[in-house]
C-alpha positions in Angstrom: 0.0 0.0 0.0 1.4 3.4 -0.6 1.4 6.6 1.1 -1.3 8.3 -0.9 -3.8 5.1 0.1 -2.2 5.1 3.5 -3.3 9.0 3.8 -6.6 7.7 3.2 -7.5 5.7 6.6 -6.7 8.4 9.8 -7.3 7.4 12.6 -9.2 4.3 11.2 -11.6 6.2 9.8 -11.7 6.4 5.9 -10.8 10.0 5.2 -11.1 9.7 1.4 -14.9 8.7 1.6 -15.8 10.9 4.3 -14.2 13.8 2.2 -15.9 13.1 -1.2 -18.8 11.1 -0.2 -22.0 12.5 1.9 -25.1 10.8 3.4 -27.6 12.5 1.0 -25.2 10.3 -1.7 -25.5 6.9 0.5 -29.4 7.5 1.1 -29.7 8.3 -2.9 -27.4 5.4 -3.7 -29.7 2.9 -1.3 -33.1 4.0 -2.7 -32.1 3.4 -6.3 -31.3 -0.3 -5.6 -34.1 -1.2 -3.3 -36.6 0.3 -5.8 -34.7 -0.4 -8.7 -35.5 3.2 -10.5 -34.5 6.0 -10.3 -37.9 7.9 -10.8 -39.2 5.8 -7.8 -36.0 6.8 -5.7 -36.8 10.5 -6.8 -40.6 10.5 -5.9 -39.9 9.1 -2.5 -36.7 11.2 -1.9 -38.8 14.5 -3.3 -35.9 14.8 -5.7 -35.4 15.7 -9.0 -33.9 12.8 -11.7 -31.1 15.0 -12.6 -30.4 15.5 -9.2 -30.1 11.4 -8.7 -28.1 11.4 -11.1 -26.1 13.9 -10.4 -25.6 12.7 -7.0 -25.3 9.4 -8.0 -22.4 10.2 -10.6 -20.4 12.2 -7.4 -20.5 9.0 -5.7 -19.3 6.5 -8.3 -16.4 8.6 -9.0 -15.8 9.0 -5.1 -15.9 4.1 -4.8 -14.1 4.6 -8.3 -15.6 1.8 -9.3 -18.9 1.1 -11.0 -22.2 1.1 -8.8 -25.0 0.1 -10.9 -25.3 -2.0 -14.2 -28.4 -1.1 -16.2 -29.4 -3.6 -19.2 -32.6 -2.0 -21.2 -35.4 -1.3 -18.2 -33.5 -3.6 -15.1 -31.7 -2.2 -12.9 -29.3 -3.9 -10.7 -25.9 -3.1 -8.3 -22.6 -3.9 -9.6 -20.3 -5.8 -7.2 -18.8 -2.7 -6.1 -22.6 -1.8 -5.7 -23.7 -4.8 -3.6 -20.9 -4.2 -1.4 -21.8 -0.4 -1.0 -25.5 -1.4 -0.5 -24.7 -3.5 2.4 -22.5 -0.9 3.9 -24.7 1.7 3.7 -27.3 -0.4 5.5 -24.9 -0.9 8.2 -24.5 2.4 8.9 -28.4 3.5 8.6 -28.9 0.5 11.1 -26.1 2.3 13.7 -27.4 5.9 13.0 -31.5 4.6 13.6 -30.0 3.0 16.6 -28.4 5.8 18.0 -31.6 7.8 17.2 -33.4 5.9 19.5 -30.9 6.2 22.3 -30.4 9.5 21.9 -34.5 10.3 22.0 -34.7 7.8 24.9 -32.6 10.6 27.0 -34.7 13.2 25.3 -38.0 12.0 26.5 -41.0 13.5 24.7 -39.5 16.9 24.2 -37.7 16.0 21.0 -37.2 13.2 18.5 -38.8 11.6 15.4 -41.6 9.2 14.6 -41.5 7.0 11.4 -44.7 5.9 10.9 -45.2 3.8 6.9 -49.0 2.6 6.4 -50.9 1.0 3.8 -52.6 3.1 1.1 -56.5 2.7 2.4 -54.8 3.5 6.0 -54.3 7.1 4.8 -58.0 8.0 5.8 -57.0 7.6 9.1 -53.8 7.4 10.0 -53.1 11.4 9.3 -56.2 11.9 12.4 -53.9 9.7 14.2 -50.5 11.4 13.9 -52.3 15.1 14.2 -53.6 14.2 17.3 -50.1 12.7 18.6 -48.4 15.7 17.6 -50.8 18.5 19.1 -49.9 16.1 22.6 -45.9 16.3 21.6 -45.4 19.0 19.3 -41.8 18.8 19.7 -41.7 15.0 17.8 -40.9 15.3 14.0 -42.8 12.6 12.5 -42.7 10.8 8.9 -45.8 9.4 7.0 -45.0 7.0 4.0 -48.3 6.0 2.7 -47.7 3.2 -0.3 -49.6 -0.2 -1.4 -48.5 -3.7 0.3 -45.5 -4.7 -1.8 -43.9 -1.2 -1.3 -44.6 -1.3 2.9 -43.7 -5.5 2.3 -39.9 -3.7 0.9 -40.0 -0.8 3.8 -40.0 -3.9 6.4 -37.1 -5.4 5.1 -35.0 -2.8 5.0 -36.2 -1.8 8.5 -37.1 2.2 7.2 -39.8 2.8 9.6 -41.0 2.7 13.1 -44.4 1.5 13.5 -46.4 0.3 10.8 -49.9 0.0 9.9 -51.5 -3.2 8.1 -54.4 -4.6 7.0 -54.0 -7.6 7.7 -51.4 -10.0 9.4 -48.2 -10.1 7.9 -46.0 -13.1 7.1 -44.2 -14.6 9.9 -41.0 -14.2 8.3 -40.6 -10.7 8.5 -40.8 -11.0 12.2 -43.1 -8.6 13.2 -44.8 -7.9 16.8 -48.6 -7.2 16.1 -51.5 -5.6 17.9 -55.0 -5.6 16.2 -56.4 -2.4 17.1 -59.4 -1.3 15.1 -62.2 -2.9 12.8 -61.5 -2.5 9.0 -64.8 -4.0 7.3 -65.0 -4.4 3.2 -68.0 -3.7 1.9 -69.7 -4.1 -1.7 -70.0 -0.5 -3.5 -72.4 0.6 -6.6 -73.6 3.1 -8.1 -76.7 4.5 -6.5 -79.1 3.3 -9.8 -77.3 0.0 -9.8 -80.2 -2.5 -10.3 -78.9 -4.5 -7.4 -79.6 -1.4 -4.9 -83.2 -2.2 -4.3 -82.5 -5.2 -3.5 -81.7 -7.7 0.2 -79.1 -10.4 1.4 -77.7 -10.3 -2.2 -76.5 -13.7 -2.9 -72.9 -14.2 -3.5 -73.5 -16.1 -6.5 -75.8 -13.2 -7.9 -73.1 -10.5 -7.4 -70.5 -13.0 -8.8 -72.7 -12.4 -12.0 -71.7 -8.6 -11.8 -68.8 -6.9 -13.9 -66.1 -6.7 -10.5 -63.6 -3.3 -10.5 -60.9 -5.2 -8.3 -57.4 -3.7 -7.1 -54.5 -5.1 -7.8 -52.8 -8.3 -7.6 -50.9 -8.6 -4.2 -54.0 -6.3 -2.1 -55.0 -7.8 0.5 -58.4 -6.3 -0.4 -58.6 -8.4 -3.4 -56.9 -11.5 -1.7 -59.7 -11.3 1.0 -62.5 -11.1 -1.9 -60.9 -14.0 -4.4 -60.9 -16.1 -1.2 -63.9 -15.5 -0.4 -65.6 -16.0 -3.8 -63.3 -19.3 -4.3 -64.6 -21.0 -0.8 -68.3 -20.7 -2.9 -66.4 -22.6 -6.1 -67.2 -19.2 -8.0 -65.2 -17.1 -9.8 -65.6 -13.3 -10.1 -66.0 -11.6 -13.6 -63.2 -8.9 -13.0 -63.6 -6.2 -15.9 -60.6 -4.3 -14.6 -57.9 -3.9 -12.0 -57.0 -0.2 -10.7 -54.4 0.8 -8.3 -56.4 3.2 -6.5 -59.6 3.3 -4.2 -60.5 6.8 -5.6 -59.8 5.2 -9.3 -62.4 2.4 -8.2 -64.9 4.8 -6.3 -65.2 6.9 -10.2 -65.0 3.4 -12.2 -68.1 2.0 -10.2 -70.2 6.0 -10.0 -69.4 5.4 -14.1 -71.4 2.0 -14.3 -68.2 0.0 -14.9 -69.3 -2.5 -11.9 -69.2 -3.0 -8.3 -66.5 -3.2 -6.3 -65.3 -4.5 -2.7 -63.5 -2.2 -0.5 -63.0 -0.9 2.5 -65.1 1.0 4.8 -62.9 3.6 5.6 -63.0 4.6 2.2 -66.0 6.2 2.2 -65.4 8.5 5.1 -65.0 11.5 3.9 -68.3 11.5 1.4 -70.1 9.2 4.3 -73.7 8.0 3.0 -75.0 11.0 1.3 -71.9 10.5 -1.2 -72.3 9.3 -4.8 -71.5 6.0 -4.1 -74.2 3.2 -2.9 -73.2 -0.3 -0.3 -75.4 -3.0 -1.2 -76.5 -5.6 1.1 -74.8 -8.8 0.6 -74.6 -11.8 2.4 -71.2 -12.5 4.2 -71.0 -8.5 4.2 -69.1 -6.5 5.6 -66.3 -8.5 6.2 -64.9 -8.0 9.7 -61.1 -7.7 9.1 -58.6 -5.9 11.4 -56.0 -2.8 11.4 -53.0 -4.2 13.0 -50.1 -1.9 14.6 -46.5 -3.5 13.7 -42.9 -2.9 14.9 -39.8 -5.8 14.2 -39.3 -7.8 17.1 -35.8 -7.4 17.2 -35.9 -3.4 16.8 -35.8 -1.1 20.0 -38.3 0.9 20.2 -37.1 4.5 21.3 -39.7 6.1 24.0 -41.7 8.7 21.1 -42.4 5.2 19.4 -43.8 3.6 22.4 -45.4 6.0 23.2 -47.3 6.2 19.7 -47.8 2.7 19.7 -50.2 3.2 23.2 -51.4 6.1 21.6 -52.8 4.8 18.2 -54.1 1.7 20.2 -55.8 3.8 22.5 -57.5 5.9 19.2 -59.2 2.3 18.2 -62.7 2.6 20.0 -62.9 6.1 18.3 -62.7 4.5 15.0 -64.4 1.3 15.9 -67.8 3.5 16.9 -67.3 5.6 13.4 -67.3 2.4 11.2 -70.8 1.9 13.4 -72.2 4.9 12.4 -71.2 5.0 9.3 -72.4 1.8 8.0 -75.9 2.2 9.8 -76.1 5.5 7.6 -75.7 3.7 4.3 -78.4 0.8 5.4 -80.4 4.2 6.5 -79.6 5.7 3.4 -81.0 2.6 1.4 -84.3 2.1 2.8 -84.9 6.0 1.9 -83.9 5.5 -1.6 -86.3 2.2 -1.8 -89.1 4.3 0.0 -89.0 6.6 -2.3 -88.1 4.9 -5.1 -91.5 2.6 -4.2 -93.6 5.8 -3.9 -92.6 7.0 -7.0 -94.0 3.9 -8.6 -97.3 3.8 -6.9 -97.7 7.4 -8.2 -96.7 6.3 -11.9 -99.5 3.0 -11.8 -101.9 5.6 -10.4 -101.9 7.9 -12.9 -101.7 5.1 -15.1 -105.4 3.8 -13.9 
């Protein structure tokens, strides 16, 4: 070894790479690879892509080796880059570590909350994290709201706190789990959708019904193939769509009907645009579950969320209550005055 690569270690520290490398590079760098894009690494990073690049370019010349081999549309680390990856990990792991030490002898006053959640969980989990903050305003907090193959990718690489599922998660990512609040799927229409005037729907009848489904890997659409498939029918699925609010316009526009969740229809409540028809084995009673890795120390502001959020599941439980004895509410009027209407029509008629 020479003296210009001995100049490089001082101290046993690696003075070259702390010189002409920089955190911002790493998290960049580790992004990339676990999403394999970088337009994915961008979005989540609120970046630019020539600012990746950019960034990623600086750090490439810094290893002075290749980092990433890109073939057409795949993406994928070098050697070099594999190494890096690992490294980098290594040090996130130490720094989130010391995070949670150093908040531990911070208390409440300071600190930060990573909280990641799946997508339908964004129509409550915001209510849950504004109230936790107007109790500690002194917490910075994180919300990553993505679908269940993105959160499935934030567990592995350990990027969050506390996490918010739908349902339970494999056993091999080794997650702690506490069901704290009812997330029931119900069957939507459009509000002149035949099948509106009409009681304990049969399963087999709505499998007769164009289906707007999520995607594969939901565990929306899991819960409803099962379902369907214990009766030995199959669904008609006219489309898939990656969005509840995609789903909510598809069925308003006559496309079909559609299973989702509850929670979804919070916001417009029964008076939306939007009708839940009465079908048997509906709603399904499925859970929200609160996660943290098993193996992860939990600093005190994560704890302390985790009591929180459980605590905020009777207030949620009683809302799904209300809200689906509005829609059945909401029915019946329709009916009534759908019924009405008719009697007036074969009056005149006589």
């Amino acid at each position: 070894m020479t003296n210009s690569d001995n100049s490089r270690f001082n101290g046993g520290l690696p003075d070259y790479l702390v010189r002409h490398t920089t955190f911002r590079q790493m998290q960049i760098f580790e992004a990339v690879v676990r999403l394999q894009s970088f337009t994915r690494a961008a979005e989540e990073l609120f970046l630019t892509q020539p600012t990746v690049s950019t960034q990623l370019k600086k750090l490439t010349d810094a290893m002075g080796l290749p980092l990433l081999d890109q073939a057409g549309r795949k993406l994928k680390p070098t050697e070099a880059g594999e190494e890096l990856y690992r490294a980098i990990h290594r040090i996130f792991d130490s720094l989130s570590d010391l995070d949670t030490r150093i908040s531990g002898l911070k208390g409440l006053r300071r600190g930060r909350l990573r909280l990641g959640v799946i997508t339908t969980a964004k129509y409550f989990a915001p209510e849950i994290l504004g109230g936790f903050c107007r109790d500690y305003p002194g917490v910075d907090v994180s919300l990553m709201v993505t679908n269940r193959e993105h959160i499935i990718e934030r567990i592995q690489n350990n990027e969050d706190d506390i996490y918010i599922l739908g349902r339970p998660p494999e056993k091999e990512l080794n997650l702690k789990c506490y069901p704290f609040a009812p997330n029931p799927l119900v069957v939507l229409a459009a509000p002149d959708h035949p099948l509106c005037r009409e009681s304990n729907i049969s399963l087999e009848r709505l499998a007769e019904e164009p289906l707007i489904s999520r995607e594969a890997g939901s565990g929306i659409r899991d819960t409803t193939m099962r379902l369907f498939a214990e009766r030995g029918l199959t669904p008609q699925v006219r489309m898939e769509l990656g969005s509840n609010e995609a789903i909510k316009h598809a069925v308003l526009g006559g496309l079909g009907v559609a299973v989702m969740s509850l929670h979804a229809l919070v916001l417009e409540g029964a008076d939306g645009p939007v009708a839940v028809l009465d079908v048997e084995g509906f709603p399904i009673d499925r859970q929200w579950y609160l996660a943290s890795h098993q193996e992860k120390q939990l600093s005190l502001i994560a704890t302390t969320f985790l009591e929180f959020a459980k605590a905020h599941g009777p207030i949620i439980s009683e809302r799904m209550d209300t809200l689906l004895a509005a829609f059945k509410w909401r029915q019946k009027a329709r009916n009534a005055t759908s019924e009405s209407a008719e009697s007036v029509v074969k009056v005149e008629l006589k």
